[in-house]
N, CA, C and O of each residue as an XYZ file, in Angstrom:
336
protein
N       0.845     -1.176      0.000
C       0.000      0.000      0.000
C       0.888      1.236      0.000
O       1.663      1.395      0.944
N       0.831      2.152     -1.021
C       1.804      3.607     -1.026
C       0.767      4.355     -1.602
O      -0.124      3.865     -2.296
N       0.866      5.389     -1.352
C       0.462      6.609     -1.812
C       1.316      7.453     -2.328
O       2.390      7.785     -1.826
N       0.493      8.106     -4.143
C       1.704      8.674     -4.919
C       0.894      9.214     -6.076
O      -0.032      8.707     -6.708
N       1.689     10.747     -6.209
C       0.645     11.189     -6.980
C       1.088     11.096     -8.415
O       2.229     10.671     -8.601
N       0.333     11.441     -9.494
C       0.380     11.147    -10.780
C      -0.671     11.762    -11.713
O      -1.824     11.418    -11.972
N       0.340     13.117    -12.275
C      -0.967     13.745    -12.996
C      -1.774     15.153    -12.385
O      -2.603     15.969    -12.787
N      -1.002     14.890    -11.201
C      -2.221     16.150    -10.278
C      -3.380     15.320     -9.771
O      -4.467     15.872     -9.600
N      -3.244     14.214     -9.555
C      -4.137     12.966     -8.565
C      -3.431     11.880     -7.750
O      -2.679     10.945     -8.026
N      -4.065     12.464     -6.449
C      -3.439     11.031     -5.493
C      -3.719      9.247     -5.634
O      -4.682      8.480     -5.598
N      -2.942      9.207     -5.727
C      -3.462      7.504     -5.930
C      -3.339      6.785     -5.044
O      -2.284      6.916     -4.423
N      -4.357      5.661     -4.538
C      -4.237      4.918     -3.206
C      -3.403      3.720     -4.427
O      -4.049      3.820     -5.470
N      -2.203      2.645     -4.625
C      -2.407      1.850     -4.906
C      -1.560      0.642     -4.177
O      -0.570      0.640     -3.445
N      -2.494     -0.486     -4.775
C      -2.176     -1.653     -3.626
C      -2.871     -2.842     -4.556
O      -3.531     -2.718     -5.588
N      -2.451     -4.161     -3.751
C      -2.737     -5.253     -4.724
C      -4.331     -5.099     -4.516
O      -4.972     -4.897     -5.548
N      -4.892     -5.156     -3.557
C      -6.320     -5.119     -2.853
C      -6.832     -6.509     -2.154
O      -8.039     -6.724     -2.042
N      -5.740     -7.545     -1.639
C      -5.954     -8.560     -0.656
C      -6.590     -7.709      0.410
O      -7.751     -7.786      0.811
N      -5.744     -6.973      0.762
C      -6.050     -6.868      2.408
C      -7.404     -5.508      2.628
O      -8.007     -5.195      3.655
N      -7.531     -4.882      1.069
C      -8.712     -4.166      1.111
C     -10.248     -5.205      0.735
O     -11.416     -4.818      0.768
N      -9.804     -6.382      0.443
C     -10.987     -7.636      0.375
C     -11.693     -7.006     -1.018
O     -12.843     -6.568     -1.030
N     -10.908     -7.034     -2.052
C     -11.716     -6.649     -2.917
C     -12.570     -7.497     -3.874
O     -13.524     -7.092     -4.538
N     -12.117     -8.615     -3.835
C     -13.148     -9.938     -4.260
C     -14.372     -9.813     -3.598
O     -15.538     -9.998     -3.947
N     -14.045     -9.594     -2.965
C     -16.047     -9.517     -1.893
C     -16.781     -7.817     -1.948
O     -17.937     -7.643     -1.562
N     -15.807     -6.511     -2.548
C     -16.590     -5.530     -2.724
C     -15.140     -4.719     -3.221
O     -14.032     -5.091     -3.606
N     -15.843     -3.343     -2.973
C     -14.669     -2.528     -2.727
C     -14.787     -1.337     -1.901
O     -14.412     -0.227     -2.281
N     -15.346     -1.591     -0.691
C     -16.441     -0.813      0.162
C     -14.566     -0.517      0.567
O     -13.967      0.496      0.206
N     -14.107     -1.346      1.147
C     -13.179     -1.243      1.876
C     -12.052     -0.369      1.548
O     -11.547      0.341      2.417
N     -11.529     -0.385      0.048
C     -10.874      0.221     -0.930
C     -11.655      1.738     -0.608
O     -11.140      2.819     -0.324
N     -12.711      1.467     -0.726
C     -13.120      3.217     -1.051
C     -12.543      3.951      0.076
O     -11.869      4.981      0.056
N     -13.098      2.927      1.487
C     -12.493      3.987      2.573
C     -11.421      4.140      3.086
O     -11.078      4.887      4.003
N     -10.648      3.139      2.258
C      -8.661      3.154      2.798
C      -8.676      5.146      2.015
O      -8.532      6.247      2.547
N      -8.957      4.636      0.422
C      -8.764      5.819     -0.060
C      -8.994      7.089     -0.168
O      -8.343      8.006     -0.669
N     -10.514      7.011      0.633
C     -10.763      8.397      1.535
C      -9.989      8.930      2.553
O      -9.554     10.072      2.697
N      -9.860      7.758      3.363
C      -8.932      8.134      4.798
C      -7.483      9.133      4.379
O      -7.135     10.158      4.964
N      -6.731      8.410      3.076
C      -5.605      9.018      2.881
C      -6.051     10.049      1.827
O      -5.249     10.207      0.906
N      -6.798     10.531      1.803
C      -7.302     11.479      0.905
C      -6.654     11.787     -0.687
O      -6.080     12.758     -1.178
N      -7.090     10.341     -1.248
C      -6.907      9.820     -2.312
C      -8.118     10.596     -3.226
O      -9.059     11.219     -2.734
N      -7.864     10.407     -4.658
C      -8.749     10.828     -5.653
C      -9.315      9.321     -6.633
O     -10.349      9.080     -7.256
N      -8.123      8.588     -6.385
C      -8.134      7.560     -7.127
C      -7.401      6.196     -6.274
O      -6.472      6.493     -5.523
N      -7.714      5.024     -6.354
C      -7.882      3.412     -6.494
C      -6.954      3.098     -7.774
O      -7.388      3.197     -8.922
N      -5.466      2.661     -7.428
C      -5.372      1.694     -8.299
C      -4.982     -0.034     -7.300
O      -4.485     -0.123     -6.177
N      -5.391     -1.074     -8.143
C      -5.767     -1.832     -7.080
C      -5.581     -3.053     -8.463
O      -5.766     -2.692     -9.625
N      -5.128     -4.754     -8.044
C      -4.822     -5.385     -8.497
C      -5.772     -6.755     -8.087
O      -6.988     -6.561     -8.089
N      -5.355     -7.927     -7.787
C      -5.806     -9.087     -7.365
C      -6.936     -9.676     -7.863
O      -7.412    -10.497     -7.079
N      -7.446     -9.564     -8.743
C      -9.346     -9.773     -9.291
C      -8.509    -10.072    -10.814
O      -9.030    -10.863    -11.600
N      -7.340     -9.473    -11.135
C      -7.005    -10.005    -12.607
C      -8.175     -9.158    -13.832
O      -8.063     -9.017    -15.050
N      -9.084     -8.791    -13.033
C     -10.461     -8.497    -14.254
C      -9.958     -6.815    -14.406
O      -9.464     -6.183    -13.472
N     -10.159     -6.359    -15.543
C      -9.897     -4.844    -15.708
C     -11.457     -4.397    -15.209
O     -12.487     -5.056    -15.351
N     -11.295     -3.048    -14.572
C     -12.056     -2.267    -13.810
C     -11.782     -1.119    -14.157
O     -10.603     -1.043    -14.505
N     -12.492      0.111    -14.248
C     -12.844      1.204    -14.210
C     -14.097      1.712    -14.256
O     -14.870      1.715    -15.213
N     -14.365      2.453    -12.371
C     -15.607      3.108    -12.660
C     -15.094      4.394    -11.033
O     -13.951      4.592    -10.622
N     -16.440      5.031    -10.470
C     -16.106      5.975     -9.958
C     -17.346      5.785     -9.207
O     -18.454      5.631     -9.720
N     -16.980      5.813     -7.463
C     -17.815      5.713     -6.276
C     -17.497      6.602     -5.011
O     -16.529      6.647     -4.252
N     -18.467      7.162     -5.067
C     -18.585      8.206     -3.819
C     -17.044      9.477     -4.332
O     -16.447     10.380     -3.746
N     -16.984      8.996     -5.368
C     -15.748     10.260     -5.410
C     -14.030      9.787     -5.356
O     -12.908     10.279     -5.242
N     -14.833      8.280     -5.550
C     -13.057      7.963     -5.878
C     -13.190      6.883     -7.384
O     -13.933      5.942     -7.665
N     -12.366      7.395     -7.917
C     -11.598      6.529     -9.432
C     -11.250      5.624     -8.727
O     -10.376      5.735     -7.867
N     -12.174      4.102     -9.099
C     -10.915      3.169     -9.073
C     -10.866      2.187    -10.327
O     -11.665      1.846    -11.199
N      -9.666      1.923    -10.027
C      -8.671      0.817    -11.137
C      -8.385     -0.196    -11.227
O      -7.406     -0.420    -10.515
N      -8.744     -1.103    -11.799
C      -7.894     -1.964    -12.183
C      -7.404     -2.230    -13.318
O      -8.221     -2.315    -14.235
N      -6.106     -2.423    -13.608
C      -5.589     -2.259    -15.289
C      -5.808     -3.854    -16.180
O      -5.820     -4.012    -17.401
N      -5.993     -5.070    -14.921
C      -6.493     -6.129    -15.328
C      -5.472     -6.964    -15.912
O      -4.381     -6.426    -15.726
N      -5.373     -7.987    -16.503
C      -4.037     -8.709    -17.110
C      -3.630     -8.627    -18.512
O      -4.261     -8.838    -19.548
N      -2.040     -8.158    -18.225
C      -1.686     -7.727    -19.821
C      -1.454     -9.470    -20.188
O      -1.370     -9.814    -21.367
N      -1.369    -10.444    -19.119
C      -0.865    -11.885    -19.734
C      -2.366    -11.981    -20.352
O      -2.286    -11.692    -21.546
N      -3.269    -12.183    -20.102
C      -4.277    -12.488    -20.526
C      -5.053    -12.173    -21.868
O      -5.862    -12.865    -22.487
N      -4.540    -10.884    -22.126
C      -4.631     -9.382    -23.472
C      -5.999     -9.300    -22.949
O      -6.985     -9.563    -23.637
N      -6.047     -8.917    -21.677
C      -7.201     -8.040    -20.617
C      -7.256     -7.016    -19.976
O      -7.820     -6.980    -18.882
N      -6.633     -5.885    -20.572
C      -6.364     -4.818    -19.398
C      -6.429     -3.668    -19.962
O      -6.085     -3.683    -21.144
N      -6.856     -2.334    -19.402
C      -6.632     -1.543    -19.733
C      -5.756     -0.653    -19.833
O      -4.662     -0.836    -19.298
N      -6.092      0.790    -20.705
C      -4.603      1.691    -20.977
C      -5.263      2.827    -20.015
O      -6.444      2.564    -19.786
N      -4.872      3.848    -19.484
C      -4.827      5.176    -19.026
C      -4.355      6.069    -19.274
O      -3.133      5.939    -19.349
N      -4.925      7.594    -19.579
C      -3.991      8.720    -19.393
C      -4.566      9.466    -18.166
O      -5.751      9.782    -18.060
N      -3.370      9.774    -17.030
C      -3.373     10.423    -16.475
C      -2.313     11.796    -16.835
O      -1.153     11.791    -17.245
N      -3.271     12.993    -16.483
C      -2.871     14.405    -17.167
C      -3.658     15.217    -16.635
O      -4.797     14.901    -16.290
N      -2.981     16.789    -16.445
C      -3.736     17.664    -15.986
C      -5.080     17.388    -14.558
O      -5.931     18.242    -14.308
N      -4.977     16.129    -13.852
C      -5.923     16.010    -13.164
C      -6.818     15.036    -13.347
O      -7.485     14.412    -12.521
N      -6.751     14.948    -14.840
C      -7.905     13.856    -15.335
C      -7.404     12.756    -15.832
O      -6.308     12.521    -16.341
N      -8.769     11.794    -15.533
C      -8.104     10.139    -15.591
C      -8.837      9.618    -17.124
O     -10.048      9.422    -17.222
N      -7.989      9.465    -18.121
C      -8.592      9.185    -19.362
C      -8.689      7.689    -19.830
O      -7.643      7.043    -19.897
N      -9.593      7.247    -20.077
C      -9.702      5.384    -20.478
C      -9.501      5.476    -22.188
O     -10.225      5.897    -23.090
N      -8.271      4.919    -22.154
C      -7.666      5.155    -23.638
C      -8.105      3.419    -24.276
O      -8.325      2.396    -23.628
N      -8.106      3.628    -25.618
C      -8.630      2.750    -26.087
C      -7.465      1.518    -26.358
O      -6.370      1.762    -26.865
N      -7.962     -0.033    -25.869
C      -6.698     -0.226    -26.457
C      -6.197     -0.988    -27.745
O      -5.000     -0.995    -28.031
């Protein structure tokens, strides 16, 4: 778990075992509130993710072994879902 910004956005990121993200991401949201995150990047589910709850971006980029994952631009603040 580190916190680090990118873009002009804080990022909570972490594999997401210990935020239990197989069973939600209730938990994720509020690690990443607490550290007053903007954004979730978060691993372990293998599945690509992107959506936005209560005010936090979260991520998953999903598996490049698999040709499952997504691309990003982070810039100026904003989190862009690039095509891939």
């Amino acid at each position: 778990l580190v916190v680090r910004e990118f873009g002009g956005i804080r990022f909570l990121v972490t594999h997401g075992h210990r935020q239990n993200v197989k069973c939600g991401r209730w938990d994720l949201i509020e690690e990443a509130k607490r550290l007053n995150c903007g954004a979730a990047l978060f691993g372990h589910t293998h599945v690509k993710h992107f959506s936005e709850k209560e005010g936090i971006t979260l991520i998953n980029p999903g598996s490049v072994a698999d040709g499952n994952f997504l691309v990003l631009e982070v810039k100026d603040g904003r989190i862009t879902l690039l095509e891939k």
